[in-house]
N, C-alpha and C positions, 0 to 999 in steps of 0.2 A: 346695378340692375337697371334697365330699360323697362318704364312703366309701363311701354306698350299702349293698350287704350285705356289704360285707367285716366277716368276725368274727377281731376281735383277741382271742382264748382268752381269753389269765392273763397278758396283758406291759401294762402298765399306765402313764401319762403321769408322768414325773417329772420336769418342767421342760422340758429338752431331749434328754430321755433316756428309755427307756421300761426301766423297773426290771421285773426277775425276780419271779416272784408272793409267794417269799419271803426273807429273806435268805438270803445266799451263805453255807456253812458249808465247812471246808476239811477233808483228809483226805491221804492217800498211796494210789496206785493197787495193790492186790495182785494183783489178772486180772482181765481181760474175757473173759468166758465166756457159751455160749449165743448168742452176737450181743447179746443183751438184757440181758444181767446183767453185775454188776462186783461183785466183793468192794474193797472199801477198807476202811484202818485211821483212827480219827479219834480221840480225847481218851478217847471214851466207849467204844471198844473197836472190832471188828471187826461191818462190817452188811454188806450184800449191798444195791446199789441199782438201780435202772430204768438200762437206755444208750437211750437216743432217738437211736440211731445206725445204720440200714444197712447203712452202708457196712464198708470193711476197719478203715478208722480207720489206715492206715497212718504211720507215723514220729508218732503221739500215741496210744500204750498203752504205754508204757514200765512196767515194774515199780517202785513207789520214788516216779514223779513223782508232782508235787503236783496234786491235783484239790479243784473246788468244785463243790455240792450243795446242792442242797435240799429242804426237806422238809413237806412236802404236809401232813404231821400228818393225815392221812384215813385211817382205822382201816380202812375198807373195802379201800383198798389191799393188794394183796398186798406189793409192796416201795414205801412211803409215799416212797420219798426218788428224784429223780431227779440223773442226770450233766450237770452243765449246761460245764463248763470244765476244761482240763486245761492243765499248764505242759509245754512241751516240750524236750528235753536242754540246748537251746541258749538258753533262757528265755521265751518264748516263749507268750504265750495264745491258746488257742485254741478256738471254741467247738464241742463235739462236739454238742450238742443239734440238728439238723437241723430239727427240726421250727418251730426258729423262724425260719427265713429267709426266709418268706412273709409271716410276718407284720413280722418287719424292712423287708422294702423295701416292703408294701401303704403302713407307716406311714411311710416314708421320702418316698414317690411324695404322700402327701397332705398332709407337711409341707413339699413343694415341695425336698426334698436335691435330688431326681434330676431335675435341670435338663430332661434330656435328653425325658423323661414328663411334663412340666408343664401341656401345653396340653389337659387333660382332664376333662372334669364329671364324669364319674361312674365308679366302678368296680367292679364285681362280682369274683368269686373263684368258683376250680374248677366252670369253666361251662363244660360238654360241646363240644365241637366237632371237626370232623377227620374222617377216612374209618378213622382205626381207632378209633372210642368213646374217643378222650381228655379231659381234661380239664383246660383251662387255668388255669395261678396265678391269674391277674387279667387279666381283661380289662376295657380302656380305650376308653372312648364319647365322642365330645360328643353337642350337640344334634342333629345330623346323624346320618342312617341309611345315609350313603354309605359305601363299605367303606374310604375312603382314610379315613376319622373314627372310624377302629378301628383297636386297636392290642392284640395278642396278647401277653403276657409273659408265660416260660417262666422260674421259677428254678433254679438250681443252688446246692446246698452245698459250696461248695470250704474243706476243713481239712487237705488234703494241702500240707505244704510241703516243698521240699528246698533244695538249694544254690544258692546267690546272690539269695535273698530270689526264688524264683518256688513258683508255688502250681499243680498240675496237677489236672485235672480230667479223667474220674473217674480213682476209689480204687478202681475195680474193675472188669472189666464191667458194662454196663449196656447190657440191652438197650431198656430203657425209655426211655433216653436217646436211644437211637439213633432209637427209636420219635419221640420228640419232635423233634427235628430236621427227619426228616423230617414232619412236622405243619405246624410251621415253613414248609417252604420251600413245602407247597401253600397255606398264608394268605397266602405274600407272594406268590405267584401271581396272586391275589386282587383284589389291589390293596393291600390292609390292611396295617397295618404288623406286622411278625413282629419280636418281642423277644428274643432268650435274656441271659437277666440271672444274673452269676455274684455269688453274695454272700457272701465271703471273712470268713470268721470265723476269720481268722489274723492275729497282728500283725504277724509275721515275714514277711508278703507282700506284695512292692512291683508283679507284673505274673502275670498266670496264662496257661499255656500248657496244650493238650490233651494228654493223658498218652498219649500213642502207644504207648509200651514198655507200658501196661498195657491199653492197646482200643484200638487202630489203626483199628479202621469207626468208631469215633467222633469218631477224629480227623478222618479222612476226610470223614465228613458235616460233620461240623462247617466246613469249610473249603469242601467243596461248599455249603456253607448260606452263609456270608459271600458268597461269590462272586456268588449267586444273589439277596442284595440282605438278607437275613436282617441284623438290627442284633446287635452283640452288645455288652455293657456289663458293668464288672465292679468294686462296687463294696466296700469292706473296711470292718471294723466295729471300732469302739473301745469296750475294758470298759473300764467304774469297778468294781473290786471293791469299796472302800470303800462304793460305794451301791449295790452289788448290783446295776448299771444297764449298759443295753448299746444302740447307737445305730447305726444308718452312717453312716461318715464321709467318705466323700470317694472319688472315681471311679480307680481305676489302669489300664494299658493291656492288652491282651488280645493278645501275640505268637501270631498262626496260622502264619504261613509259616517 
């Protein structure tokens, strides 16, 4: 498959892995503050780094755990180092960095992982469409201009884990969420095929269910969305910290009901 315009940042091919822009450096978590910021202690003392996180970050901001970072070394930067992984009580790696899970599955979907997307030529990214001005992950074409030769994918960052190895989605409200759903369920109207694709950057996660007790319309739609023909796929990610390298691995189940 030809990635077409997808732009892969700073994650870069490492055999069968696609490696972090620099090496992984390791620290202990002191606060998450601002939503943006995190004080950690590392070897070289106490620094303040970037969280490329949204979300609540719930049950991975413990005070004490172990985290790993990197560092841009860009003088222009106000805070050079960003939060890319954190261990959680139970041991546990997880990736907080959100912003890479697009590009995880773009390069998953064009290394043929996700079976399930494989019959496709071409792939663009965050291409306008929908009745509220959204903007889809990746959208999937063949040679054909029919709508059934189109295929819509939506990602999600799921790093919420709790009890018996399940992973909930979201860590907060999200009305945006809610927003894409229903996007969702007017493409598969359509004819086109509608994706929401959940990409688990937890290793302590064996199946993800919708977090009800935290956004109940999102459960909702989300369940309204399945119902209505909407696909949904939920794939988990394995680090090599050794190579500072990080990959998807493999498909788990999606409990709605």
């Amino acid at each position: 498959m030809n990635c077409g315009q997808v732009l892969i940042d700073w994650l870069r091919h490492w055999g069968d892995k696609m490696q972090f822009p620099q090496p992984l450096q390791e620290g202990r978590l002191i606060r998450r503050y601002k939503r943006f910021l995190a004080d950690i202690e590392t070897c070289d003392g106490t620094k303040t780094i970037h969280c490329p996180n949204t979300g609540s970050m719930k049950n991975c901001q413990q005070p004490g755990c172990r985290v790993w970072f990197t560092d841009s070394g860009n003088p222009k930067r106000k805070y050079p180092c960003t939060w890319q992984l954190v261990e959680t009580s139970t041991g546990d790696s997880v990736g907080i960095n959100t912003t890479l899970a697009n590009s995880l599955v773009a390069e998953a979907i064009d290394a043929g992982v996700v079976s399930e997307l494989a019959d496709f030529g071409q792939m663009r990214t965050e291409v306008r469409y929908g009745r509220q001005n959204s903007r889809i992950d990746i959208l999937l074409t063949k040679a054909y201009a029919r709508a059934e030769d189109t295929c819509y994918v939506e990602i999600k960052n799921v790093s919420l884990g709790v009890e018996n190895r399940v992973g909930l989605f979201p860590d907060a409200v999200t009305s945006r969420g809610q927003k894409h759903l229903q996007e969702l369920m007017d493409i598969q109207r359509t004819g086109a095929r509608a994706v929401l694709f959940f990409c688990v950057q937890h290793t302590g996660i064996d199946r993800v269910r919708p977090a009800d007790e935290i956004d109940a319309r999102y459960g909702r739609l989300l369940r309204e969305a399945q119902i209505q023909g909407v696909e949904l796929l939920a794939y988990r990610t394995r680090f090599d910290l050794s190579a500072s390298a990080i990959t998807l691995k493999d498909r788990i189940p999606i409990e709605c009901i």
